[in-house]
C-alpha positions in Angstrom: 13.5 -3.7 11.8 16.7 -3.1 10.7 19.2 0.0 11.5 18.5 2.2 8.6 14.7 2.1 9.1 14.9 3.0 12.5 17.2 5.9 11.7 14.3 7.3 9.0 11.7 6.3 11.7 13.4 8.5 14.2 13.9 11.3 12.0 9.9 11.3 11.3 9.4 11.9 14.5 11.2 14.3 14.9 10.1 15.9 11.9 13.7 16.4 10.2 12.5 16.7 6.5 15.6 17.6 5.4 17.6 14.8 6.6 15.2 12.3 5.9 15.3 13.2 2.6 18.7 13.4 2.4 19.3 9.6 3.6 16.7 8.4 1.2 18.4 9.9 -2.1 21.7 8.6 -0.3 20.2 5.1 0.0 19.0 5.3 -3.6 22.4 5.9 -5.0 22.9 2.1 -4.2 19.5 0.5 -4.0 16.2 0.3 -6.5 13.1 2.5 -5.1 11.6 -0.8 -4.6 14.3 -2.0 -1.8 13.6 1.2 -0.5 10.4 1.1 -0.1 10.0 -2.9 0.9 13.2 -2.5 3.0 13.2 1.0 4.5 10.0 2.7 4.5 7.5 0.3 4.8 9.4 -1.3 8.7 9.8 2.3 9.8 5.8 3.1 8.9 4.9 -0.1 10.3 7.1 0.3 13.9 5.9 4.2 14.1 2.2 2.1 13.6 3.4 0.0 17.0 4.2 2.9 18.9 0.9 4.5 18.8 -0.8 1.4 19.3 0.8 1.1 22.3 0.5 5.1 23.4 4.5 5.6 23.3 3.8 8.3 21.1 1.3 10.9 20.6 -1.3 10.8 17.7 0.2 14.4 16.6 3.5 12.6 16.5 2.0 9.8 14.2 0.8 12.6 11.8 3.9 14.2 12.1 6.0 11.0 10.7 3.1 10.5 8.4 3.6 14.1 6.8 7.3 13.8 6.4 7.4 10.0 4.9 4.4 11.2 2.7 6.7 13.9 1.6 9.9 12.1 0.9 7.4 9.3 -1.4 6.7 11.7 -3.2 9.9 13.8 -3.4 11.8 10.3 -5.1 8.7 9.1 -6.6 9.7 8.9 -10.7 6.7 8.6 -12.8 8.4 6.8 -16.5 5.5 6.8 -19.8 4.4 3.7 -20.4 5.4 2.3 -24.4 2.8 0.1 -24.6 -0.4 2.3 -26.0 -3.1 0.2 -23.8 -2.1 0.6 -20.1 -3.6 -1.7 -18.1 -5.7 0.0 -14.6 -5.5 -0.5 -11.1 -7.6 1.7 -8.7 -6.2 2.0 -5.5 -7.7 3.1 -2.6 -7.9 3.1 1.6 -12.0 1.6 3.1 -13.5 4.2 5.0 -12.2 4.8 8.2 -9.1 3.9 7.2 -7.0 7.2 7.4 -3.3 5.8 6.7 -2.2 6.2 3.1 1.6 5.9 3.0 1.2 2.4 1.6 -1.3 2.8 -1.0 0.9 6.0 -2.2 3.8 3.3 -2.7 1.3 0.7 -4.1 0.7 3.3 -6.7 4.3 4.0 -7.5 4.9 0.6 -8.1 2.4 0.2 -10.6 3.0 2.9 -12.3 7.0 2.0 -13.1 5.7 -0.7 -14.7 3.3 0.7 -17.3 0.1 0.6 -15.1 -2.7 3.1 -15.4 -3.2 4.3 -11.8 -6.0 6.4 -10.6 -5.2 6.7 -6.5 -8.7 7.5 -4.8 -6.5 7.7 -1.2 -7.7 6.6 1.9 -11.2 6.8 3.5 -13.4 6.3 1.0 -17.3 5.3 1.4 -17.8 2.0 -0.6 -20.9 3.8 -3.0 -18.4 5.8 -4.2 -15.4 3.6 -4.6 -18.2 1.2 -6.3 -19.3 4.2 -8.5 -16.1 5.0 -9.5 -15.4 1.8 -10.4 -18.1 1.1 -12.4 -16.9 4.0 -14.5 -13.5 3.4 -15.0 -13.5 -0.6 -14.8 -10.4 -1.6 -14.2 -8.4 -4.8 -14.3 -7.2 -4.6 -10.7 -8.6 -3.5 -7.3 -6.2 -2.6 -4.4 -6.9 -1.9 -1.0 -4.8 -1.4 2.1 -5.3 -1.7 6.1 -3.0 -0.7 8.6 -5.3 -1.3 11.9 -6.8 -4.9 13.0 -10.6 -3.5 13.5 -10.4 -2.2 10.1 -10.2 -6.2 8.5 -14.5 -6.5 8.4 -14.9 -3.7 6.5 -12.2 -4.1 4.0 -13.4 -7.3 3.6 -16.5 -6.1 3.0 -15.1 -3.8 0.3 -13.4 -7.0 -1.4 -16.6 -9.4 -1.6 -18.5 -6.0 -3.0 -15.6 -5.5 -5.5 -15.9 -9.4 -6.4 -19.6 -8.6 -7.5 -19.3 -6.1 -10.0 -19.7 -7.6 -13.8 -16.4 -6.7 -15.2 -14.7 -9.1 -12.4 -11.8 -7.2 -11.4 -9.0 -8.7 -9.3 -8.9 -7.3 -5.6 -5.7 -7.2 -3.8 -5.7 -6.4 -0.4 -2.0 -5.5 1.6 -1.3 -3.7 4.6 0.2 -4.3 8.0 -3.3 -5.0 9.1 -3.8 -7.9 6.5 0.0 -9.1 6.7 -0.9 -9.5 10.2 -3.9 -11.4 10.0 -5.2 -15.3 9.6 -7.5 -15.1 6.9 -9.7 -18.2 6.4 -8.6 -20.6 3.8 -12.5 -21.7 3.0 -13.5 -18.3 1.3 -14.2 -17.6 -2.2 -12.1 -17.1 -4.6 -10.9 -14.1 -6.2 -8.8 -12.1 -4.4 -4.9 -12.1 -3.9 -3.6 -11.0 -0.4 0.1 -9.5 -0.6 2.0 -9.5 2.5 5.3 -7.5 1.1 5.7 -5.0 -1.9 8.1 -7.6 -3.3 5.1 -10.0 -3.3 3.0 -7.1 -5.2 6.4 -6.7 -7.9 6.5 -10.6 -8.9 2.4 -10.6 -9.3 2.6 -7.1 -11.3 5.0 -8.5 -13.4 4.8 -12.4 -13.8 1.1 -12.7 -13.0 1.7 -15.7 -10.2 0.1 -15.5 -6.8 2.8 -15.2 -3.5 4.1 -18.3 -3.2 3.3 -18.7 1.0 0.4 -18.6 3.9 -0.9 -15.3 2.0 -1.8 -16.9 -1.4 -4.8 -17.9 -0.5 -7.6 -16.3 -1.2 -10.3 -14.8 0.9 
């Protein structure tokens, strides 16, 4: 983790709005919201993950960060109309008992600056009704997010039942949980595992799988 993410981590914690604002809109004056995100935000989430893995701090302090970063995504989050008349659709969305929604928040953003039709169902949602709504809406593209090891069953679960459906969306799956984790090579095909948001950019907008141990497919 580099210097500037633990300076945002630290000011999660300690729940300084203000100034984590302020060094995120200083940060953008020189970087892309994407560098941001893949560069900033996403190490500091991940290492305030660690630390209450690990009990250093409290699970109040872990909602605490999660309030402010939550607030600061959507603070510099820049939502640009699409020129193209048929948007392409991703549905995003968290298995349930998957609370943490941070990354699917900036999983949405990125889609949507470039041209995506996003409908975010958040985090924690029982697979009849993320199947439902599916159904319904039938989109191109799938994506789900993990942040916890135990969690990997049932998101997988949540992948093979999104492989099912007629209109044969593709299912991404991300998330420190899945970047962190040696899928099997031997599974079907049909969905993409991302292990950065830069991975999840060049897919969006070249169509070609991550080009390392997270391209297969599970």
């Amino acid at each position: 983790m580099n210097s500037k993410s633990k300076e945002l981590a630290d000011l999660f914690l300690a729940g300084d709005e203000k100034q984590a604002l302020q060094l995120v809109q200083t940060y953008l004056e020189n970087h892309t919201k994407d560098e941001l995100y893949q560069l900033v935000l996403t190490p500091a989430m991940y290492w305030i993950g660690e630390l209450w893995e690990k009990n250093i701090i409290t699970v109040a302090d872990e909602h605490l960060a999660t309030a402010i970063c939550d607030f600061v995504v959507s603070v510099t989050e820049v939502r640009r109309p699409a020129l193209n008349s048929h948007k392409k659709k991703v549905m995003v969305l968290g298995p349930e008992g998957e609370d943490h929604y941070i990354g699917l928040k900036m999983v949405s953003s990125l889609f949507k600056e470039n041209g995506w039709e996003v409908q975010y169902l958040g985090p924690n949602l029982p697979l009849d009704a993320a199947i439902d709504s599916a159904n319904r809406w039938q989109p191109e593209v799938i994506a789900l997010s993990a942040a916890l090891a135990y969690r990997l069953p049932i998101l997988k679960e949540y992948a093979v039942a999104f492989r099912a459906l007629d209109f044969k969306p593709t299912i991404i799956l991300g998330g420190r949980a899945v970047s962190l984790a040696n899928w099997p090579a031997s599974e079907p095909e049909g969905t993409i595992i991302v292990k950065e948001l830069d991975q999840l950019k060049k897919w969006i907008q070249t169509g070609k799988e991550p080009d390392n141990d997270f391209s297969i497919s599970i």
